[in-house]
PDB file of N, CA, C and O in Angstrom:
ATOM      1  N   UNK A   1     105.231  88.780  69.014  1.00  0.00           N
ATOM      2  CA  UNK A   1     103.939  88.414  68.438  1.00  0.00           C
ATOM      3  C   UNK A   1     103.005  88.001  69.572  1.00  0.00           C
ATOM      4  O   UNK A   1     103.515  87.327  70.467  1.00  0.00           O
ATOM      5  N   UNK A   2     101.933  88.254  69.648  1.00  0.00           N
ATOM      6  CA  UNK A   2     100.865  88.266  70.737  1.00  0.00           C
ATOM      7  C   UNK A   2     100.414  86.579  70.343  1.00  0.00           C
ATOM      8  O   UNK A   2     100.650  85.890  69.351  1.00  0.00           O
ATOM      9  N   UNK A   3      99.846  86.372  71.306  1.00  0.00           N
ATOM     10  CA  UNK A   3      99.005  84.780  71.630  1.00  0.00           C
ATOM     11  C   UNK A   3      97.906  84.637  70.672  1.00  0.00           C
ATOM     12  O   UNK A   3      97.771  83.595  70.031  1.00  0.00           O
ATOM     13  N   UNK A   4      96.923  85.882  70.515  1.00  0.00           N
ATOM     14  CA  UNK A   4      95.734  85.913  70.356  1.00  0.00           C
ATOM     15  C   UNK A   4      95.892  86.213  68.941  1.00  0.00           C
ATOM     16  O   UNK A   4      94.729  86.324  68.553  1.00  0.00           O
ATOM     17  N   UNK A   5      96.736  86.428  67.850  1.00  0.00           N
ATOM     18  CA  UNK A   5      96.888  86.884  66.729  1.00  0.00           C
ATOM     19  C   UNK A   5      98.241  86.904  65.807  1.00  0.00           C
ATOM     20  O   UNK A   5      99.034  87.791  65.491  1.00  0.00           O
ATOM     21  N   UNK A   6      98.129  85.485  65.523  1.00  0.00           N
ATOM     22  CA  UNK A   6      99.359  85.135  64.626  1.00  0.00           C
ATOM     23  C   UNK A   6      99.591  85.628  63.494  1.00  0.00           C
ATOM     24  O   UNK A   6      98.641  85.952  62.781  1.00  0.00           O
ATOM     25  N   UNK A   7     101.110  85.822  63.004  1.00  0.00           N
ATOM     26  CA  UNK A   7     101.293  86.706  62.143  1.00  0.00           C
ATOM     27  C   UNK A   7     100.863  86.513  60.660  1.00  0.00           C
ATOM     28  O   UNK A   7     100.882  87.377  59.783  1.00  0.00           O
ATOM     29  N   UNK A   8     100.485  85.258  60.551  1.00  0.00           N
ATOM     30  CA  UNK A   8     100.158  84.748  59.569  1.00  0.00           C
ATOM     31  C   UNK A   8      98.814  84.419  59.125  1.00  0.00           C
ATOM     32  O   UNK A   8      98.242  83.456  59.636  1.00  0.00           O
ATOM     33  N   UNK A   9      98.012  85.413  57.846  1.00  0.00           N
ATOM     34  CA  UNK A   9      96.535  85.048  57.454  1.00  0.00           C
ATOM     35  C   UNK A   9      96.784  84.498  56.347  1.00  0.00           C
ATOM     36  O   UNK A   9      97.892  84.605  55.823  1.00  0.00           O
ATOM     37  N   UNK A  10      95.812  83.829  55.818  1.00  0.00           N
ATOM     38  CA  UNK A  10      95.979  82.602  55.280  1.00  0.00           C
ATOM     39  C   UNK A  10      94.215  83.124  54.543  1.00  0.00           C
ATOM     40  O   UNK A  10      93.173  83.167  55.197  1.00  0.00           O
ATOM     41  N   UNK A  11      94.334  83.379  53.404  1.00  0.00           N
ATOM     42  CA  UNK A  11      92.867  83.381  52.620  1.00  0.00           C
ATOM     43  C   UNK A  11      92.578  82.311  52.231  1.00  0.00           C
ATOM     44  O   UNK A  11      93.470  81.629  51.726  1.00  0.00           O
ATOM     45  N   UNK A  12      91.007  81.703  52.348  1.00  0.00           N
ATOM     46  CA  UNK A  12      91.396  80.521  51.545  1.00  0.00           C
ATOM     47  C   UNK A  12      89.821  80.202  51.262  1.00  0.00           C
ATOM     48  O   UNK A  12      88.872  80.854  51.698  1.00  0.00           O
ATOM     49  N   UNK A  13      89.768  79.121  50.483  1.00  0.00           N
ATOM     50  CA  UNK A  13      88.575  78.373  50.423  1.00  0.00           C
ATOM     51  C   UNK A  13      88.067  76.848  50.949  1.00  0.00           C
ATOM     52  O   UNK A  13      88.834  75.925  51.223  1.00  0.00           O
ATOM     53  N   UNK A  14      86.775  76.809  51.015  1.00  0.00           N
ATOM     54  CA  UNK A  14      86.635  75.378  51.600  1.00  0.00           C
ATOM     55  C   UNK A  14      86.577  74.223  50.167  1.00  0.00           C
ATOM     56  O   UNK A  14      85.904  74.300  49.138  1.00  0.00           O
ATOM     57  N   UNK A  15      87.606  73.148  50.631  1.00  0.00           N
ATOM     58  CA  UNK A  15      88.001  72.300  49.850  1.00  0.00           C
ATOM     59  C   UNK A  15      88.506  72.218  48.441  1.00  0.00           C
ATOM     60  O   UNK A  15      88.081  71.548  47.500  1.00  0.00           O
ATOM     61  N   UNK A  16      89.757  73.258  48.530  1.00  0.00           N
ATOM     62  CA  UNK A  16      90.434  74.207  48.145  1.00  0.00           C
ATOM     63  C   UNK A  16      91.615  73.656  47.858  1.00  0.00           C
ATOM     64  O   UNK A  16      92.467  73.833  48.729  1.00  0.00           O
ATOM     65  N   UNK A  17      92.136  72.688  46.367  1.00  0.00           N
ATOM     66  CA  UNK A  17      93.390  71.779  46.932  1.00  0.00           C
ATOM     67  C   UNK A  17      94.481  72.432  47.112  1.00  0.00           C
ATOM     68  O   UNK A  17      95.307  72.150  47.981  1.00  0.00           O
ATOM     69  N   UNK A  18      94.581  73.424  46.249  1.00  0.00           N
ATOM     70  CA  UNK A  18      95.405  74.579  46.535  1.00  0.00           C
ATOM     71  C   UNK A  18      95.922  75.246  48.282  1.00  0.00           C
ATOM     72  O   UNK A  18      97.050  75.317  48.768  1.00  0.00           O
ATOM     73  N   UNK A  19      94.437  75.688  48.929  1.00  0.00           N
ATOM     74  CA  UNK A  19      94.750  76.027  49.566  1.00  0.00           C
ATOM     75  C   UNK A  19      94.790  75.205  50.651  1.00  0.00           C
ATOM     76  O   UNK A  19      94.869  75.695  51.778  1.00  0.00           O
ATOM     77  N   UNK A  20      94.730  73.502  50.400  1.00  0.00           N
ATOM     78  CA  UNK A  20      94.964  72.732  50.906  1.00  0.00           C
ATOM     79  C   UNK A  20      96.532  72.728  51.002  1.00  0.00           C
ATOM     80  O   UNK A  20      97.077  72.790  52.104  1.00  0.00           O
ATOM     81  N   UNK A  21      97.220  72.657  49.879  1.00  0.00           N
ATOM     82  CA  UNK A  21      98.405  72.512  50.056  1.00  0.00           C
ATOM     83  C   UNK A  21      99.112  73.672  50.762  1.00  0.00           C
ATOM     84  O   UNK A  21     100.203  73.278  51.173  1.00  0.00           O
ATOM     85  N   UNK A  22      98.915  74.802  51.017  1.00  0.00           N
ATOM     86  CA  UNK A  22      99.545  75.586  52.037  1.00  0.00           C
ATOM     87  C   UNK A  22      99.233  75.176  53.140  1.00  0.00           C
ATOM     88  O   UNK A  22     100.301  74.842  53.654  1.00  0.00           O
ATOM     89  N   UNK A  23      98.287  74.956  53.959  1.00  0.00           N
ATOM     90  CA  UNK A  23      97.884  74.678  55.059  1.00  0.00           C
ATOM     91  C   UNK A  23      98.234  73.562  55.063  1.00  0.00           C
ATOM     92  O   UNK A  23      97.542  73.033  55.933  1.00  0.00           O
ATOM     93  N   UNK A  24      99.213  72.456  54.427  1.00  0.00           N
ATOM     94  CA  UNK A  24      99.768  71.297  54.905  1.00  0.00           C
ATOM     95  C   UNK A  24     101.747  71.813  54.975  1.00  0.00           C
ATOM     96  O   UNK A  24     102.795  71.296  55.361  1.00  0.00           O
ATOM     97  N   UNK A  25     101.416  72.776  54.499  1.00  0.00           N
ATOM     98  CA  UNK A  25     103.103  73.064  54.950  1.00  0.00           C
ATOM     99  C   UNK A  25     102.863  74.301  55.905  1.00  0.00           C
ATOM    100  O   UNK A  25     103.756  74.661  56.673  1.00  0.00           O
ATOM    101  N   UNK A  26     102.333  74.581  55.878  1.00  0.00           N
ATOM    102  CA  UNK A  26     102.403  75.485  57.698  1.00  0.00           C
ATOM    103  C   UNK A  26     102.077  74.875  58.730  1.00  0.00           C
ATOM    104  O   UNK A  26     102.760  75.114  59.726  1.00  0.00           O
ATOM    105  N   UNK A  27     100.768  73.740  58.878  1.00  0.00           N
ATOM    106  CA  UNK A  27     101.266  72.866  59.432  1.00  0.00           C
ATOM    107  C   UNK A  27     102.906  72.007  59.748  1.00  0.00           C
ATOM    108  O   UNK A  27     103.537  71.998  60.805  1.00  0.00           O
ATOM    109  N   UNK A  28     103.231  71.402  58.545  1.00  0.00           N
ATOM    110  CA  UNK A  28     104.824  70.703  58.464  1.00  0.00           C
ATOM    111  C   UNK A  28     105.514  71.727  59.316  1.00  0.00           C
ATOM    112  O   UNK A  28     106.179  71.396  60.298  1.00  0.00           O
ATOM    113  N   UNK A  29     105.359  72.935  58.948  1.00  0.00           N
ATOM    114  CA  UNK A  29     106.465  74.408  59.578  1.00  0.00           C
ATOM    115  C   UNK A  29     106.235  74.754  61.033  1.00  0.00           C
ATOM    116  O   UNK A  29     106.874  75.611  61.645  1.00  0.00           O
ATOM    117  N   UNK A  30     105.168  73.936  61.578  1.00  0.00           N
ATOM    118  CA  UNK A  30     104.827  74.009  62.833  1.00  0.00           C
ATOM    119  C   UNK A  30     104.537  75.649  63.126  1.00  0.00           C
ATOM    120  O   UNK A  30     104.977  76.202  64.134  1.00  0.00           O
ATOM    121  N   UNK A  31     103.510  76.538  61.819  1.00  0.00           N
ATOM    122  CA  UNK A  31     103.331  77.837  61.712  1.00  0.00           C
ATOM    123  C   UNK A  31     102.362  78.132  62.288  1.00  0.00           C
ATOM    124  O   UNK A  31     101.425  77.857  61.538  1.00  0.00           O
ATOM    125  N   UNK A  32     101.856  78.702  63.557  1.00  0.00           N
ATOM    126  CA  UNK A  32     100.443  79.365  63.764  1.00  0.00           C
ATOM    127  C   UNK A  32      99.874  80.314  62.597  1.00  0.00           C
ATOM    128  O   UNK A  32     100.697  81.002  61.993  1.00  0.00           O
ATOM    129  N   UNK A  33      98.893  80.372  62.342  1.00  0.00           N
ATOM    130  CA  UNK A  33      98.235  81.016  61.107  1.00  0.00           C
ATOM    131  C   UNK A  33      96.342  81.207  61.348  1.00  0.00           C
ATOM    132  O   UNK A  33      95.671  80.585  62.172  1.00  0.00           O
ATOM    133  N   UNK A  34      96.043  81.824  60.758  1.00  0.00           N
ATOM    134  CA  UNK A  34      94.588  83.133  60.796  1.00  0.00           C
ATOM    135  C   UNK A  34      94.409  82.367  59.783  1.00  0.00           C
ATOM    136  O   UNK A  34      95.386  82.481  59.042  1.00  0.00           O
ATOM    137  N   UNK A  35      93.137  81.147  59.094  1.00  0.00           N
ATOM    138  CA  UNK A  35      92.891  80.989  58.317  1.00  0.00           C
ATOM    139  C   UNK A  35      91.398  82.451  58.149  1.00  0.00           C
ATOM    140  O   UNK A  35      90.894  82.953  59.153  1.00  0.00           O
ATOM    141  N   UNK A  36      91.038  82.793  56.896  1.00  0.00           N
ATOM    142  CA  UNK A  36      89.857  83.587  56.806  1.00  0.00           C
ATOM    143  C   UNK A  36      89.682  83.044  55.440  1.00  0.00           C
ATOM    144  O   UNK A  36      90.422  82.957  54.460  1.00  0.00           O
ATOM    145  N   UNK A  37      87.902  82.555  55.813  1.00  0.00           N
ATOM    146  CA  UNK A  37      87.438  81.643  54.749  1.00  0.00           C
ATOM    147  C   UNK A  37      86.927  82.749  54.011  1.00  0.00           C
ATOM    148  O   UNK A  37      86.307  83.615  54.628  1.00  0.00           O
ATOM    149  N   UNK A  38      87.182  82.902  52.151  1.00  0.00           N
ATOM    150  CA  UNK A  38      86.472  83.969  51.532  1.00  0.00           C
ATOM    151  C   UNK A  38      85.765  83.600  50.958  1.00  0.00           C
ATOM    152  O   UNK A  38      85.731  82.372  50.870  1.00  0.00           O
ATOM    153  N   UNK A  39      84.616  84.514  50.100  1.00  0.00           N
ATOM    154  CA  UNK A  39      83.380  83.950  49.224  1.00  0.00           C
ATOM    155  C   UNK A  39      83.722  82.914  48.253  1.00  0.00           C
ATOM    156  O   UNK A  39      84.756  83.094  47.610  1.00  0.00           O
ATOM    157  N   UNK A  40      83.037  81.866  48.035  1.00  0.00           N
ATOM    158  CA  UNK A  40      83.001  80.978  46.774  1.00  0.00           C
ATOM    159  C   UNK A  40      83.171  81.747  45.258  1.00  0.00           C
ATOM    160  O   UNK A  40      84.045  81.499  44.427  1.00  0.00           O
ATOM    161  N   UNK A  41      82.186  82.651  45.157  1.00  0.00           N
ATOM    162  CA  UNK A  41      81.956  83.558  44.414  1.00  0.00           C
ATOM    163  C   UNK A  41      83.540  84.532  44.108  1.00  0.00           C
ATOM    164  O   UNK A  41      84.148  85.306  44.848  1.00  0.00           O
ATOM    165  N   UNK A  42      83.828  84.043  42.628  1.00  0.00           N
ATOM    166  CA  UNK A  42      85.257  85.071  42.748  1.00  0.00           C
ATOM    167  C   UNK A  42      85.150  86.521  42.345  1.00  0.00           C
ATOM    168  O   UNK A  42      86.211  87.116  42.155  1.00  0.00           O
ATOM    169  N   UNK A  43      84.229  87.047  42.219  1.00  0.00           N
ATOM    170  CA  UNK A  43      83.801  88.184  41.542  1.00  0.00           C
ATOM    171  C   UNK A  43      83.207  88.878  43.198  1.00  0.00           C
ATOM    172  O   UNK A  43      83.037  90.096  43.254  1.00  0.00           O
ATOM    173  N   UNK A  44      82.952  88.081  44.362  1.00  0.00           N
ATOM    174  CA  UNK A  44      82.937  88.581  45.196  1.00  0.00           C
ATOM    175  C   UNK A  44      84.158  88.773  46.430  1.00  0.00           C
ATOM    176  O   UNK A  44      84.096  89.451  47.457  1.00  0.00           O
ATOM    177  N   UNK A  45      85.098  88.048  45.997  1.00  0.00           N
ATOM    178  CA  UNK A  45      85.472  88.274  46.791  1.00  0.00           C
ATOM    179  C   UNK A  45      87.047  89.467  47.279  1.00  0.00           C
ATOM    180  O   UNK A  45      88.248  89.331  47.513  1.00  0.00           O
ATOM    181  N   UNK A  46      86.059  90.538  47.213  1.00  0.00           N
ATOM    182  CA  UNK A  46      86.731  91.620  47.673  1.00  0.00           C
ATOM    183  C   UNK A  46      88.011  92.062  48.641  1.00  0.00           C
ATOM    184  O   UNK A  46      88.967  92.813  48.447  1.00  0.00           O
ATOM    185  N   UNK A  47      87.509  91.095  49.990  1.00  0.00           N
ATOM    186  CA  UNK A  47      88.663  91.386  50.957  1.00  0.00           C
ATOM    187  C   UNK A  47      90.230  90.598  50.311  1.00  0.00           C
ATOM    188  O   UNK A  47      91.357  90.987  50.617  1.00  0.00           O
ATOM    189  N   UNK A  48      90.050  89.915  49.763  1.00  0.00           N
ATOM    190  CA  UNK A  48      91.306  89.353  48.894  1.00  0.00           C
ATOM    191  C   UNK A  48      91.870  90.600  48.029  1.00  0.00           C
ATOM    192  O   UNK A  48      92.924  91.133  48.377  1.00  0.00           O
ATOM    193  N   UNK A  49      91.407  90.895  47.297  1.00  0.00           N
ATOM    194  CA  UNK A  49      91.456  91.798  46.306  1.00  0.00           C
ATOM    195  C   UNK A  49      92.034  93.231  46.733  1.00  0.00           C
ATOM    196  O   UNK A  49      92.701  94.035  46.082  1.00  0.00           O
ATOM    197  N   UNK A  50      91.526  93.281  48.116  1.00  0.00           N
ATOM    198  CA  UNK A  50      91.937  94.828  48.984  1.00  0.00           C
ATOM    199  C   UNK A  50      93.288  94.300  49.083  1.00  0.00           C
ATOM    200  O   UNK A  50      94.169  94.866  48.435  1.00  0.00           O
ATOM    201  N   UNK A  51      93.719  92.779  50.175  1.00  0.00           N
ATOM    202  CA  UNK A  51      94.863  93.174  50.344  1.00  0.00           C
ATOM    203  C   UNK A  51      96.136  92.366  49.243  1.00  0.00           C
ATOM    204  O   UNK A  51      97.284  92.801  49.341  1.00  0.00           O
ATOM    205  N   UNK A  52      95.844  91.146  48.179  1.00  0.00           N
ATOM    206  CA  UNK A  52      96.740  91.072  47.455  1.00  0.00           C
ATOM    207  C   UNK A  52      96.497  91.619  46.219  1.00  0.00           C
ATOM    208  O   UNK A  52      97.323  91.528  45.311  1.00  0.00           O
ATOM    209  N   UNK A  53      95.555  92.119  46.110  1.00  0.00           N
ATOM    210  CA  UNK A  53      95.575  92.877  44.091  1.00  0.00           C
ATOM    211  C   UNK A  53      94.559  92.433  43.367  1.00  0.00           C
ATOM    212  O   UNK A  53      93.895  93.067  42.547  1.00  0.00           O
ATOM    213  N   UNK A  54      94.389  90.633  43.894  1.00  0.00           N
ATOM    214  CA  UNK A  54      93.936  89.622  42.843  1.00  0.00           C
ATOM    215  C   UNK A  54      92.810  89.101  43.892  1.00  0.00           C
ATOM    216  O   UNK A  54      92.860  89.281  45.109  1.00  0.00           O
ATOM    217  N   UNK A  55      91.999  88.564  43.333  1.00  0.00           N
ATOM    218  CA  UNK A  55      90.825  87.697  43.944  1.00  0.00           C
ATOM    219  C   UNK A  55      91.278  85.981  44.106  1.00  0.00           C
ATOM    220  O   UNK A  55      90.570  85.217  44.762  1.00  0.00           O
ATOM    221  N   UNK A  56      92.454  85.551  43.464  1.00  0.00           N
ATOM    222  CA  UNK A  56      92.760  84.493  43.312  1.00  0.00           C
ATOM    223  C   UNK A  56      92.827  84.063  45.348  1.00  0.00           C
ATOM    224  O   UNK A  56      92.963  84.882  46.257  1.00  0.00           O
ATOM    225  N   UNK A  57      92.744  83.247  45.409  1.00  0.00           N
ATOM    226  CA  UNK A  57      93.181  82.130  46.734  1.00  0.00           C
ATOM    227  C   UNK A  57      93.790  80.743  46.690  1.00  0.00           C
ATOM    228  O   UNK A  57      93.239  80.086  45.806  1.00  0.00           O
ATOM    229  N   UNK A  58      94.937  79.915  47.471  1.00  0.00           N
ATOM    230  CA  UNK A  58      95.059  80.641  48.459  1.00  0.00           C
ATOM    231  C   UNK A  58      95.885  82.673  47.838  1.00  0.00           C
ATOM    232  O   UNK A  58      96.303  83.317  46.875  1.00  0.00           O
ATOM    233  N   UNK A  59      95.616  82.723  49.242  1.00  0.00           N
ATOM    234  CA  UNK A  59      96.695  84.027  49.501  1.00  0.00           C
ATOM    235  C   UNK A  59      97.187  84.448  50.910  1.00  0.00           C
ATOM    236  O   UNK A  59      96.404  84.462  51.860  1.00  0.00           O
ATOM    237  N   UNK A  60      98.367  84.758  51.024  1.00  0.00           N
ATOM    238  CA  UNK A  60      98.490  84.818  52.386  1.00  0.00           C
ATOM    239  C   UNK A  60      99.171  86.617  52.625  1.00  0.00           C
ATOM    240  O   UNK A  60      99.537  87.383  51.733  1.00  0.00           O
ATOM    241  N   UNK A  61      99.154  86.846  54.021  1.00  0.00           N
ATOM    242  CA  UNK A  61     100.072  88.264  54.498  1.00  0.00           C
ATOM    243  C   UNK A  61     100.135  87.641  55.613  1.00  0.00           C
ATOM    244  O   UNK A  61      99.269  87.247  56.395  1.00  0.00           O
ATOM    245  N   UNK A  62     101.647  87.576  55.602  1.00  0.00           N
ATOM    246  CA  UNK A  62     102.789  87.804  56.151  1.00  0.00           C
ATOM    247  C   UNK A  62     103.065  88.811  57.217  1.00  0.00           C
ATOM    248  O   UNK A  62     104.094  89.412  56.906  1.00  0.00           O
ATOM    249  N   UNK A  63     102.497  89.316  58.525  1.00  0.00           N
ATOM    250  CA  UNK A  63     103.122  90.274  59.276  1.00  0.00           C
ATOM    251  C   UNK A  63     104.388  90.480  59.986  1.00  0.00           C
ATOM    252  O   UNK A  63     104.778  91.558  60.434  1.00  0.00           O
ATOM    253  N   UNK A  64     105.024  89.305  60.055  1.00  0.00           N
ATOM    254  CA  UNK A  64     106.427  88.690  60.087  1.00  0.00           C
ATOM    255  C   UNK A  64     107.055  89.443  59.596  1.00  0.00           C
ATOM    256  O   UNK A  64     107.880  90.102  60.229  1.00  0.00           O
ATOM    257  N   UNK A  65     106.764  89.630  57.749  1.00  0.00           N
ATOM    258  CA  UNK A  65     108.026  89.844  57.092  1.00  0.00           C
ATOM    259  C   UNK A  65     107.508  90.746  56.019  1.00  0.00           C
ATOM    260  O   UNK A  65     108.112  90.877  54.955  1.00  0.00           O
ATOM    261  N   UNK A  66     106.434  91.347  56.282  1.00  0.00           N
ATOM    262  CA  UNK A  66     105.606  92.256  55.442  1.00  0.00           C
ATOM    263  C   UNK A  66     105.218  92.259  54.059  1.00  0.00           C
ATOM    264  O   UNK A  66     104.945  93.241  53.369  1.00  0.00           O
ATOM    265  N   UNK A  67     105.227  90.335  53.545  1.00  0.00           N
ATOM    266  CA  UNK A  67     104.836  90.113  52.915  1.00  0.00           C
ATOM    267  C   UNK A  67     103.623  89.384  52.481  1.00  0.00           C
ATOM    268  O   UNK A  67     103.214  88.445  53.164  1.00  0.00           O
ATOM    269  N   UNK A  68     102.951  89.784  51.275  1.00  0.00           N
ATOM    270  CA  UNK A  68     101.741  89.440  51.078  1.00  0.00           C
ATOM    271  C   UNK A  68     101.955  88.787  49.469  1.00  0.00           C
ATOM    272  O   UNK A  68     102.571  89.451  48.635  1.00  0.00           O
ATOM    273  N   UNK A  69     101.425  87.521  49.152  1.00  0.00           N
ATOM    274  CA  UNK A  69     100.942  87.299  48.014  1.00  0.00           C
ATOM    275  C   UNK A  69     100.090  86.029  47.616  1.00  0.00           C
ATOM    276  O   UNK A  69      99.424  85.368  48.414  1.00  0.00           O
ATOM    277  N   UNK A  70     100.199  85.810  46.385  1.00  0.00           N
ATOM    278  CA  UNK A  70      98.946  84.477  46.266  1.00  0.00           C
ATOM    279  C   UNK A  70      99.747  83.205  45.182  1.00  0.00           C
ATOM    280  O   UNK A  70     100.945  83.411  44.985  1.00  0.00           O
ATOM    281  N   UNK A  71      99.362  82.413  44.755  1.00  0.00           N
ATOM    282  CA  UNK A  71      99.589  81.467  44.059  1.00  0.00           C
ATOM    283  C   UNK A  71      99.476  80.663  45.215  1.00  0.00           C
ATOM    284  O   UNK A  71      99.214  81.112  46.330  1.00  0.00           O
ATOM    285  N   UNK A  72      99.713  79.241  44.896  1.00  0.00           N
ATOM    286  CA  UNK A  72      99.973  78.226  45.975  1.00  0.00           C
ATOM    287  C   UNK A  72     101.329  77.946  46.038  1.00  0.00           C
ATOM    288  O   UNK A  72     102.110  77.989  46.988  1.00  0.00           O
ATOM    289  N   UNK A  73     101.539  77.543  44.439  1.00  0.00           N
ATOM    290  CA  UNK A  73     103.271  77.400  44.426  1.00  0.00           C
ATOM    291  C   UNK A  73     104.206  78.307  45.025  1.00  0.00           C
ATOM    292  O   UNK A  73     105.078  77.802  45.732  1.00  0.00           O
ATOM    293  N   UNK A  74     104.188  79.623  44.867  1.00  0.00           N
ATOM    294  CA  UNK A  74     105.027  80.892  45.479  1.00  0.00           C
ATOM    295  C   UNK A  74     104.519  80.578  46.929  1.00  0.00           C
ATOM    296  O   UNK A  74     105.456  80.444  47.715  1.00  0.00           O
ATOM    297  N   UNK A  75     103.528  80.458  47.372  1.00  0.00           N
ATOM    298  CA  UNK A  75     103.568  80.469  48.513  1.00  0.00           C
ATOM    299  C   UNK A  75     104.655  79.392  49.335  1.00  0.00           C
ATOM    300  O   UNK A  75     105.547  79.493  50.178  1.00  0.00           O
ATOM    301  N   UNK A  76     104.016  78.340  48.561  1.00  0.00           N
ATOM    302  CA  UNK A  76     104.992  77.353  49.021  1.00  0.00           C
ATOM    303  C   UNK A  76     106.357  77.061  49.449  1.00  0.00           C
ATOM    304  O   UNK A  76     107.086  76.568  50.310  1.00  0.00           O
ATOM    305  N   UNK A  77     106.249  77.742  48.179  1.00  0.00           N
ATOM    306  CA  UNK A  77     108.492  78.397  47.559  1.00  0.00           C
ATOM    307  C   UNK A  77     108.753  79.561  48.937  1.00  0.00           C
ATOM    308  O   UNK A  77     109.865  79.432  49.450  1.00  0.00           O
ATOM    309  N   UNK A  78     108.120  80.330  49.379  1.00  0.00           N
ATOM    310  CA  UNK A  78     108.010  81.432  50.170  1.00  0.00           C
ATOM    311  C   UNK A  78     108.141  80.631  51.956  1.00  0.00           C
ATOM    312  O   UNK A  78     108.817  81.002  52.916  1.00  0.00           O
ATOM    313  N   UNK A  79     107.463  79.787  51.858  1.00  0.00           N
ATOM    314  CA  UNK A  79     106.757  79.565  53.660  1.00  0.00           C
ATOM    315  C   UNK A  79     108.258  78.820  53.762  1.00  0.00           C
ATOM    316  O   UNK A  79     109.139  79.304  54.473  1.00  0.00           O
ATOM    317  N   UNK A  80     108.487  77.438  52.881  1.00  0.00           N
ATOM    318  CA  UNK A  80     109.910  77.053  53.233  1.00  0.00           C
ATOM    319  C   UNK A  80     111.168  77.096  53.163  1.00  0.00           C
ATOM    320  O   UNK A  80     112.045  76.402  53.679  1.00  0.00           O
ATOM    321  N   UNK A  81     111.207  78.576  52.007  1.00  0.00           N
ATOM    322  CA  UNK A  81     112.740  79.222  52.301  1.00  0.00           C
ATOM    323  C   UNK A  81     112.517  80.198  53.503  1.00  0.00           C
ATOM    324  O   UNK A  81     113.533  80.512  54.122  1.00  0.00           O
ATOM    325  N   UNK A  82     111.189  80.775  53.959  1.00  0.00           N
ATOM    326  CA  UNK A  82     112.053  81.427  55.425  1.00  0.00           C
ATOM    327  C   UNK A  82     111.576  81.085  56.397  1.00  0.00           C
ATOM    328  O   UNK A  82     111.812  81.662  57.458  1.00  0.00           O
ATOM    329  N   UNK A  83     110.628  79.867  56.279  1.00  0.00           N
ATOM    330  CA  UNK A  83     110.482  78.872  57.982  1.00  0.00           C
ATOM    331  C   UNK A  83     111.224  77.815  58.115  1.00  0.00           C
ATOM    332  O   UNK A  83     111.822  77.321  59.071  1.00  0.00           O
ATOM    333  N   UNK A  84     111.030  77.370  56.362  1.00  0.00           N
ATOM    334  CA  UNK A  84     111.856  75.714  56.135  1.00  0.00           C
ATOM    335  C   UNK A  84     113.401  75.786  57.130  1.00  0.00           C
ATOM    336  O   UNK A  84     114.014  76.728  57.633  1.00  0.00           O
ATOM    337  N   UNK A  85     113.653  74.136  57.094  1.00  0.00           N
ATOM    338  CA  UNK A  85     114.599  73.729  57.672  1.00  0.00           C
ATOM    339  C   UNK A  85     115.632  73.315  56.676  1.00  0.00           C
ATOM    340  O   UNK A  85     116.402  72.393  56.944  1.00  0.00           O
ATOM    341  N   UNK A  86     115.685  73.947  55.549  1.00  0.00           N
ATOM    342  CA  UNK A  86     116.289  73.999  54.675  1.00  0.00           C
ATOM    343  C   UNK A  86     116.382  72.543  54.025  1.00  0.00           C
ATOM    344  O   UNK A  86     116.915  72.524  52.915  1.00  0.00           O
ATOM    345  N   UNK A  87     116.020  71.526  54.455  1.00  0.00           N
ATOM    346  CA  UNK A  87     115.717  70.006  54.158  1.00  0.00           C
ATOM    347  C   UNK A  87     114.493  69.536  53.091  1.00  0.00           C
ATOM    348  O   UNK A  87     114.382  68.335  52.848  1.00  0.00           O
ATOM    349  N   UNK A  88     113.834  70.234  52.638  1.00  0.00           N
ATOM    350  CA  UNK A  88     112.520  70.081  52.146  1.00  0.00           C
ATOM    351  C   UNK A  88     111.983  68.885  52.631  1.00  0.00           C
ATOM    352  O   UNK A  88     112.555  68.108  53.396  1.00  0.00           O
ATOM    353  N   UNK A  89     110.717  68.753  52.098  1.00  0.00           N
ATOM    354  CA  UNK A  89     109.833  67.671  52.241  1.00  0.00           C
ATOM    355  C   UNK A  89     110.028  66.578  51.994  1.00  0.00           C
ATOM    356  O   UNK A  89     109.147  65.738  52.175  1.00  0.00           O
TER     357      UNK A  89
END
């Protein structure tokens, strides 16, 4: 994985508790990550939509492990069964 481009994007919104709570466990996971802030507007926001299906946020892709999806919870369930230290929070 290169310096300049971690494998991990991270869709999200500003003040977003949701996508607050991912970005406090990739933090915890000590994860480098691509946050990309998308439109407020959910009817605009397209680049979500190209790459998970749904306009929902957060959403993340995975280049790691060639996975992509959204919820917060799945994400959650997702970042610490394959970064976690198997200890949870």
């Amino acid at each position: 994985m290169s310096d300049d481009q971690p494998a991990i994007t991270l869709y999200r919104l500003q003040a977003c508790p949701y996508c607050e709570r991912v970005v406090r466990v990739l933090d915890e996971q000590g994860l480098d990550y691509h946050s990309r802030f998308v439109e407020p507007m959910h009817s605009d926001r397209n680049v979500v939509k190209r790459v998970s299906g749904k306009r929902t946020v957060p959403a993340i892709v995975d280049d790691n492990t060639g996975v992509t999806m959204s919820e917060s919870a799945n994400i959650v369930d997702y970042l610490e069964s394959t970064y976690g230290n198997g200890e949870g929070a």
